[in-house]
C-alpha positions, -999 to +999 in steps of 0.1 A: +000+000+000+028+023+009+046+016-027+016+024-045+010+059-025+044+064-033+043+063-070+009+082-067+030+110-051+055+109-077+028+109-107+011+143-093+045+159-088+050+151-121+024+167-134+025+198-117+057+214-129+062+252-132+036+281-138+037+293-170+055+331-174+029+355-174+016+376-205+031+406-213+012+430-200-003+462-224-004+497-212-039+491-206-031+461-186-044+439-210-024+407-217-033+403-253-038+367-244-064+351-276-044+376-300-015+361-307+008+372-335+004+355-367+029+325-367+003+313-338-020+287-347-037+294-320-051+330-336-073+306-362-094+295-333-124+308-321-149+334-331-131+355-360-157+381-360-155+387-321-116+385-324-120+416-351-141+437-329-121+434-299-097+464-294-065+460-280-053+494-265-020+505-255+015+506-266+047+482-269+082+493-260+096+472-292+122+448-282+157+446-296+149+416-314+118+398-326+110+362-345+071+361-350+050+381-371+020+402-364-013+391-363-030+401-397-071+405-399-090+423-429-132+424-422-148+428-456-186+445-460-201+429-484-229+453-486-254+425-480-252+405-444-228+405-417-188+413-429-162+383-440-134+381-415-105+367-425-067+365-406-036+348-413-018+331-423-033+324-461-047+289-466-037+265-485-068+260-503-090+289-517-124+299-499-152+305-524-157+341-535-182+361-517-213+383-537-210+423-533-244+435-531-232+465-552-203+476-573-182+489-541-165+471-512-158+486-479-124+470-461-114+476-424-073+460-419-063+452-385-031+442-372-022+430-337+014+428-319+014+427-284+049+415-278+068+432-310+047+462-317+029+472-350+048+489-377+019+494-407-012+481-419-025+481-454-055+469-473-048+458-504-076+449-534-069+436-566-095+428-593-104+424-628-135+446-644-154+432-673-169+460-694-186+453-729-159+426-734-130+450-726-110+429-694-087+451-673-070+447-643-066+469-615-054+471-581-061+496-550-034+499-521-048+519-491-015+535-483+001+534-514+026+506-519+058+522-514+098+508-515+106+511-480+113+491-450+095+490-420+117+492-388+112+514-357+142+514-334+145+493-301+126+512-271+106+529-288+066+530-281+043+521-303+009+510-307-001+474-302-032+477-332-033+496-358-062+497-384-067+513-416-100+514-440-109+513-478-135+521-498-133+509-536-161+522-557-163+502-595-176+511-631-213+504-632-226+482-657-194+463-655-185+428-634-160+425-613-141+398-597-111+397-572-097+397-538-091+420-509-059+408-479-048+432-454-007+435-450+007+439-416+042+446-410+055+447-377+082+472-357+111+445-371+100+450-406+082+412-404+050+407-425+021+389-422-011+390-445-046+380-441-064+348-464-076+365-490-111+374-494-124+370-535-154+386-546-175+389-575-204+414-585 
């Protein structure tokens, strides 16, 4: 009897270990804890539309050095229903393309560092318009793509969410299909971007 408490002991000690190191902690207090940066599997869990609306506040001092990239979310108005929410990383297959109930889109880019900090967000569209059998293709960058690189010395504050928004307004009489991704860089120049989101009108 007094072997078998024995190994009993030794199984629970076993299983107890260390606690965990807590969160980094925001400005704000908040731990960011359910946002984490985009390498995470663990960000493509869960209710994507809740994880969209939640705001992180606060700033990051940003480290001297950082491996993981941001968190990347881009919410998508359809015009017709509740938004698409998509995050990254981009998926391996393609989701099916989504009906605008007009010919505009509406895009809201988020992204989330709260151990790195956030450098710049972007919402990107590209499409093809179809107009009396003339095909173009187009593209929309909300900034402007520029040549630059994103880094933002060590120490430095800066905000753990940034978000930026688009409106894209298209030819009427003409169809349109394409996509809309958000890009996220974060205070170390590392990038993440959102799946996707193809639509058609």
């Amino acid at each position: 009897m007094r072997r078998v408490v024995l190994i009993a002991a030794l199984v629970l000690a076993g299983c107890g270990g260390s606690s965990p190191d807590p969160a980094p902690r925001l400005d704000n207090g908040d731990t960011g804890v359910g946002v984490p940066d985009g390498g995470a599997p663990a960000g493509h869990t869960g209710d994507l539309e809740a994880q969209f609306a939640r705001t992180v506040r606060g700033s990051v001092r940003v480290p001297e050095a950082d491996r993981t990239p941001p968190l990347a979310l881009l919410e998508l108005d359809t015009g017709a229903g509740k938004p698409v929410v998509h995050d990254s990383p981009v998926r391996s297959e393609r989701a099916a393309a989504v009906r605008l109930a007009g010919p505009e889109l509406r895009a809201t880019a988020l992204i989330r560092d709260a151990d790195g900090g956030t450098g710049r967000i972007r919402v990107s569209v590209v499409y093809v318009t179809r107009c009396d059998g003339v095909e173009r293709q187009r593209a929309a960058y909300f900034p402007q793509a520029q040549l630059e690189t994103i880094r933002i010395a060590p120490g430095v504050r800066v905000p753990a969410q940034r978000s930026r928004s688009a409106h894209v307004r298209f030819t009427a009489g003409c169809s349109v299909t394409g996509k809309a991704f958000a890009e996220a860089t974060n205070a170390h120049s590392l990038e993440s971007f959102s799946d996707p989101i193809w639509f058609e009108y």
